[in-house]
DSSP file (Angstrom, degrees, kcal/mol; ACC not computed):
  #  RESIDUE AA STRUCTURE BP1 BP2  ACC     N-H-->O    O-->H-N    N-H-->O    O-->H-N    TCO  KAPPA ALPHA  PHI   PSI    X-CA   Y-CA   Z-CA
    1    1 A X              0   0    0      0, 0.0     2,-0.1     0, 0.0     0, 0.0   0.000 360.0 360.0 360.0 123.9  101.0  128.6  164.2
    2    2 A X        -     0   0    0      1,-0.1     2,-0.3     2,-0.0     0, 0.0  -0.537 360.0-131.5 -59.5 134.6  100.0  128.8  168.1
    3    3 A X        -     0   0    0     -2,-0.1    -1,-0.1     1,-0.1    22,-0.0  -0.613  26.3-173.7 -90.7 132.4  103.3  130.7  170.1
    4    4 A X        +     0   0    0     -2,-0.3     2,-0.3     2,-0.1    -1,-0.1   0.624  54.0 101.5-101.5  -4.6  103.6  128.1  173.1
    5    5 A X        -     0   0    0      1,-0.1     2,-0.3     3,-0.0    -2,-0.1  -0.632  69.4-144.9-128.8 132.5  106.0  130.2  174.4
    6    6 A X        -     0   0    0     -2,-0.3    19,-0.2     1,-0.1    -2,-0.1  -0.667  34.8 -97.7 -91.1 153.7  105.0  132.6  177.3
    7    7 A X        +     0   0    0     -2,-0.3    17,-0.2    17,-0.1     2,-0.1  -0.436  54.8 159.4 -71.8 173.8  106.7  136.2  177.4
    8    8 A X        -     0   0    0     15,-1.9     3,-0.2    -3,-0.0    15,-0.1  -0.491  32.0-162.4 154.0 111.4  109.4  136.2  179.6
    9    9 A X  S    S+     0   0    0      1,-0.2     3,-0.2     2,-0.2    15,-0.1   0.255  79.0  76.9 -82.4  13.7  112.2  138.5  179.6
   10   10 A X  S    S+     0   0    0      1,-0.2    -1,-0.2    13,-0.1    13,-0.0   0.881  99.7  48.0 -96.3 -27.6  114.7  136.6  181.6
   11   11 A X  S    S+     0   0    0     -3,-0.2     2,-0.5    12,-0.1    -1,-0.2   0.373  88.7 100.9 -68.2  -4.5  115.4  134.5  178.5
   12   12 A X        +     0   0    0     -3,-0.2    10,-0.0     1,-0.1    -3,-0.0  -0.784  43.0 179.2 -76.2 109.3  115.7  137.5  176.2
   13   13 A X        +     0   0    0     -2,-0.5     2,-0.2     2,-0.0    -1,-0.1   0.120  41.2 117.4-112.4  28.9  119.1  138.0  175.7
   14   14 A X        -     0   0    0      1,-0.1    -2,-0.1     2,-0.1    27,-0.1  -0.554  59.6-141.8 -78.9 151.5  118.5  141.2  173.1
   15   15 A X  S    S+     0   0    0     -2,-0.2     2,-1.3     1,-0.1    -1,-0.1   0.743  77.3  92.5 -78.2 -32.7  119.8  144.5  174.5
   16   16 A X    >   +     0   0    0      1,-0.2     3,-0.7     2,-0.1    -1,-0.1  -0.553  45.0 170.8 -62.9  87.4  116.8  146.9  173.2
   17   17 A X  T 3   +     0   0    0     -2,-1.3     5,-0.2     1,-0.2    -1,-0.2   0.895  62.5  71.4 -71.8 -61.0  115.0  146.6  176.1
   18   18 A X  T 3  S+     0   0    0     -3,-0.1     2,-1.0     3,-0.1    -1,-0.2   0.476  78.2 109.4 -63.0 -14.0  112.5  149.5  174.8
   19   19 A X    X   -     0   0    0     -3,-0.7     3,-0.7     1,-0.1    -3,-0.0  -0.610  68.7-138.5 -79.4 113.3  111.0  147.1  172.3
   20   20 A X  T 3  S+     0   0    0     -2,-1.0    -1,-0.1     1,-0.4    -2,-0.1   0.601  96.3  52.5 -14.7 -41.1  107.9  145.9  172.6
   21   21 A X  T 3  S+     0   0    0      6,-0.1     2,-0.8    -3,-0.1     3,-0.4  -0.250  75.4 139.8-100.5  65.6  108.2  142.5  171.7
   22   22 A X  S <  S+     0   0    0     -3,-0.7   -13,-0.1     1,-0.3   -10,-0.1  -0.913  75.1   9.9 -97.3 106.4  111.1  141.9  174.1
   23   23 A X  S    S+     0   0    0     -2,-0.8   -15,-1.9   -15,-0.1    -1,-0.3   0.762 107.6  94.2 117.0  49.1  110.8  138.5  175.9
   24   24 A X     >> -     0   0    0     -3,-0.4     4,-2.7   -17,-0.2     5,-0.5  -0.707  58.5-177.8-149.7  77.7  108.1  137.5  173.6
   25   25 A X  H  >5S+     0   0    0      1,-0.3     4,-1.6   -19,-0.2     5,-0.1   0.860  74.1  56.3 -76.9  -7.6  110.0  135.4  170.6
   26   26 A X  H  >5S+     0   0    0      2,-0.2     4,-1.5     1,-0.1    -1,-0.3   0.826 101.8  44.0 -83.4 -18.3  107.8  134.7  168.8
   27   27 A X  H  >5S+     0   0    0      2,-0.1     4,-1.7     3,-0.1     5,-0.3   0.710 123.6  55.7 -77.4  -5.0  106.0  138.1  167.8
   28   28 A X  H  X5S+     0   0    0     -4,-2.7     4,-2.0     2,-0.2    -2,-0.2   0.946 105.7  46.4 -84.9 -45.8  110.4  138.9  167.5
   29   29 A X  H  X<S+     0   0    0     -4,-1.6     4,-1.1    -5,-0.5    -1,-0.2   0.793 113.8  45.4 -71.9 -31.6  110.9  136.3  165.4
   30   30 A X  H  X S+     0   0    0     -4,-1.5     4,-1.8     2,-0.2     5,-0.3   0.966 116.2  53.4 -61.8 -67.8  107.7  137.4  163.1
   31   31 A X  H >X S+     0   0    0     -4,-1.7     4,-1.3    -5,-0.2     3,-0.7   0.921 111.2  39.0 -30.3 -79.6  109.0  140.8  163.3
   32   32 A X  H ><>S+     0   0    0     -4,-2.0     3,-6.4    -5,-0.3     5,-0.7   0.913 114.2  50.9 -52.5 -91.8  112.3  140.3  162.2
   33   33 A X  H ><5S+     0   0    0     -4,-1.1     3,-1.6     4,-0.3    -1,-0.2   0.532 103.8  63.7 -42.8 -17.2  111.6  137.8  159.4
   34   34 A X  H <<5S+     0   0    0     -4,-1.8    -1,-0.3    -3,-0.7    -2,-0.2   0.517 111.8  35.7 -45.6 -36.2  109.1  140.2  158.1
   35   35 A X  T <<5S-     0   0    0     -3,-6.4    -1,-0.3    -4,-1.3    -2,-0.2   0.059 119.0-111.4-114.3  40.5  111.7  142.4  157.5
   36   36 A X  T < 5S+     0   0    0     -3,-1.6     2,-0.7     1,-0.1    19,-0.6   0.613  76.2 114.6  31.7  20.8  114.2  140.1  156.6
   37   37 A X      < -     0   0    0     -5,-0.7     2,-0.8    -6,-0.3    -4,-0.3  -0.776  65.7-108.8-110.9 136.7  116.3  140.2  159.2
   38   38 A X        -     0   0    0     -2,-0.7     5,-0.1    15,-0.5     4,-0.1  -0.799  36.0-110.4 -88.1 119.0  117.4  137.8  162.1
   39   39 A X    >   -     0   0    0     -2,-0.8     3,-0.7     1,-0.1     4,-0.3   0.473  35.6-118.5  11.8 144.4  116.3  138.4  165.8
   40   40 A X  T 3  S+     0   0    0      1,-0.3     8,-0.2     2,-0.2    -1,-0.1   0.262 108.7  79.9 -98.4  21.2  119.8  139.6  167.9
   41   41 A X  T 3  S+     0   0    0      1,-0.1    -1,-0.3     7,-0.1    -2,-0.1   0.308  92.7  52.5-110.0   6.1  119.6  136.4  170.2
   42   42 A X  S <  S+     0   0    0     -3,-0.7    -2,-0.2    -4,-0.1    -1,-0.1   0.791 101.7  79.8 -67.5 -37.2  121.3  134.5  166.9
   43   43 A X  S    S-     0   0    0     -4,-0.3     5,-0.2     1,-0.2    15,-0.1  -0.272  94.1-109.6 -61.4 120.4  123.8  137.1  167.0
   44   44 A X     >  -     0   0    0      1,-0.1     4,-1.5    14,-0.1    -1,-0.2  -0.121  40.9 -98.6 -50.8-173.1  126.9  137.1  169.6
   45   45 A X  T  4 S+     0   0    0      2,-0.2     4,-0.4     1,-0.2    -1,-0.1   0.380 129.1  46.7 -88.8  12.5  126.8  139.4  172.2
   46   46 A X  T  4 S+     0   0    0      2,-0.1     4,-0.3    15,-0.1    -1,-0.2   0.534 118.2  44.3 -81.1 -38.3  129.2  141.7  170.2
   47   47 A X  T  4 S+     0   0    0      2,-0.2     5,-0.5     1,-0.2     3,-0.4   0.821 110.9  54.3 -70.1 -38.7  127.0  141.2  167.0
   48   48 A X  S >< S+     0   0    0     -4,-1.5     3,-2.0    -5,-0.2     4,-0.2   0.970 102.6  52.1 -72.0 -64.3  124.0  141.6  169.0
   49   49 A X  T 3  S+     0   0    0     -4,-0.4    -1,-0.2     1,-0.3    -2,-0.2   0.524  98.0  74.5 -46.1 -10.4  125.1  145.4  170.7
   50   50 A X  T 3  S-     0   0    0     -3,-0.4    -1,-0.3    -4,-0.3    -2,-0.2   0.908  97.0-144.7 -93.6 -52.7  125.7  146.5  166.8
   51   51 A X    <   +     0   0    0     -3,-2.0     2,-0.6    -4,-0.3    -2,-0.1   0.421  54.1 129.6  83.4  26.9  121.8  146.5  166.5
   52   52 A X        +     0   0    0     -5,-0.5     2,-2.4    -4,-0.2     5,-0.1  -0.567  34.6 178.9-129.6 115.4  122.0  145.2  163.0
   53   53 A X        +     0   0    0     -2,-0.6   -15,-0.5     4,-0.1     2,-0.3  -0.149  31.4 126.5 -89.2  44.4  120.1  142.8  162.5
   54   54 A X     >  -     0   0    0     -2,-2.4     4,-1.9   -17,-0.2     5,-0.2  -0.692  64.8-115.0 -84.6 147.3  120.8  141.9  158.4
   55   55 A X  H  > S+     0   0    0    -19,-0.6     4,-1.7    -2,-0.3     5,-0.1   0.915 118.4  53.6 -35.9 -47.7  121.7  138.8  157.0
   56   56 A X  H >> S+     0   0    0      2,-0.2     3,-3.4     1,-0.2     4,-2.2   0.989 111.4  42.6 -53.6 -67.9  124.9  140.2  155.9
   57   57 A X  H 3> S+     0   0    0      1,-0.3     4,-1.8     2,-0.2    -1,-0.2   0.884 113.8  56.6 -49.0 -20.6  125.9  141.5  159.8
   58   58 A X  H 3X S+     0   0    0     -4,-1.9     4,-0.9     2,-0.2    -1,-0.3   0.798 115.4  36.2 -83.3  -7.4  124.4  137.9  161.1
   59   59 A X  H <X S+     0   0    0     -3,-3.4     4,-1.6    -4,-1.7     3,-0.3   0.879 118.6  51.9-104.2 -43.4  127.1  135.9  158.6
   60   60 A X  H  < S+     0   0    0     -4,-2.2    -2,-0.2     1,-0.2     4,-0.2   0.623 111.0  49.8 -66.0  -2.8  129.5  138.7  159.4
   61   61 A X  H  < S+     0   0    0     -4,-1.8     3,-0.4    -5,-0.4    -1,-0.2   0.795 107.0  49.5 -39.3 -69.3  128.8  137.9  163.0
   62   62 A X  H  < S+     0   0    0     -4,-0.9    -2,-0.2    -3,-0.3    -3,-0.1   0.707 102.9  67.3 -81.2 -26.0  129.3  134.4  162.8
   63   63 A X     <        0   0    0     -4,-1.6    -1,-0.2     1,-0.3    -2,-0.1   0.645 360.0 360.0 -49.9 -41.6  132.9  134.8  160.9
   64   64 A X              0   0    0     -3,-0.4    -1,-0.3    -4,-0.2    -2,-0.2   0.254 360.0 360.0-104.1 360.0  134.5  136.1  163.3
């Protein structure tokens, strides 16, 4: 699959700023499902700061 998406951090709402793929969502979203995990712009922005990005935190996330 071609990323249509150009980077661009102003639409990146992750906090790690130091990451490499930040503002680029698709290499984030490869990243992350690659390790099972979901990408912290699913996350609220309390869920997000946590920096853990497991299924489990993204359902306990959403729960609350």
């Amino acid at each position: 699959m071609e990323c249509l998406s150009t980077r661009s951090k102003d639409h990146c709402t992750c906090t790690y700023t130091a990451c490499d793929k930040h503002g680029n969502c698709c290499q984030c979203v490869l990243y992350h499902r690659g390790k099972g995990e979901i990408p912290g712009c699913f996350f609220t922005k309390a869920g997000e700061r946590s920096y853990d990005r497991s299924v489990a935190a993204f359902c306990k996330d959403q729960d609350s």
